[in-house]
C-alpha positions, -999 to +999 in steps of 0.1 A: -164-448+738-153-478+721-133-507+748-112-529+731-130-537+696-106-560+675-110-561+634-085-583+614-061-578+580-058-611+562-028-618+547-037-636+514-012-654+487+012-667+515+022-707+505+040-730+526+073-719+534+071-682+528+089-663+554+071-637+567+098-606+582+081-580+590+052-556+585+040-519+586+006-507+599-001-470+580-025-453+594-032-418+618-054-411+654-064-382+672-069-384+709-094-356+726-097-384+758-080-420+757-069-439+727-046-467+723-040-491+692-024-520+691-018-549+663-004-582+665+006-611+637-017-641+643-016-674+630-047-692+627-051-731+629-076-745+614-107-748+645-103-707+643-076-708+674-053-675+673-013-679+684+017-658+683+036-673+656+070-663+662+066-673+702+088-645+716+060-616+712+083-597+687+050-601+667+037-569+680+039-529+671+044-503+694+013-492+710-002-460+696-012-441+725-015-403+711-025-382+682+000-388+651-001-399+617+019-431+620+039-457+601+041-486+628+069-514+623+070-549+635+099-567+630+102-602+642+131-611+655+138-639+633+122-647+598+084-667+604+082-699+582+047-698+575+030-734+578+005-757+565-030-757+577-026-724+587-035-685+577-024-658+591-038-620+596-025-589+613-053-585+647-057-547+651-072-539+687-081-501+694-098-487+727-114-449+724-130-425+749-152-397+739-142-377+706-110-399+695-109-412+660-084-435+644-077-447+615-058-478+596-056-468+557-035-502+554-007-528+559+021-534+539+039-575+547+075-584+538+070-621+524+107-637+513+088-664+489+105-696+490 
């Protein structure tokens, strides 16, 4: 059993003014007794505090609650202009009960360079 253990995707490369649209969590679970994943796009400052950067919590996926092999879409609801002073990462919180397993094999990040 595993409550709420968080590991983080950095997104590297981004410069000042990228947009950041979207992005895709690949991965699969199996649930035997309670599972749920979730991930979120955070924007780091610079003291290590973590925001929402789009401020309208479209920054999310859909929780994974079940067994499935899944391709899970975020899509903001506008464009994120990514700023200076900051980096940003893709927060990946996962909760298990006895026998589950899950998996992230990877992310993929839509970046409009500008």
């Amino acid at each position: 059993n595993i409550t709420a253990k968080a590991c983080y995707i950095n997104i590297s490369g981004l410069k000042v003014g990228d947009e950041i649209g979207s992005y895709t969590l690949l991965g699969s679970t199996t649930e035997a007794a309670t599972l749920t994943l979730d991930a979120t796009l955070v924007e780091v400052a610079l003291d290590g505090t973590e925001s929402d950067p789009t401020g309208d919590g479209t920054n999310a996926i859909t929780q994974i609650d079940s067994t499935v092999d899944f391709t899970a879409v975020a899509a903001f609801s506008a464009p994120y202009t990514v700023l200076a002073n900051k980096t940003y990462r893709i927060k990946i919180l996962g909760t298990t009960g006895a026998a589950d397993v899950m998996s992230v094999q990877g992310a993929n990040v839509l970046v409009n360079r500008k």
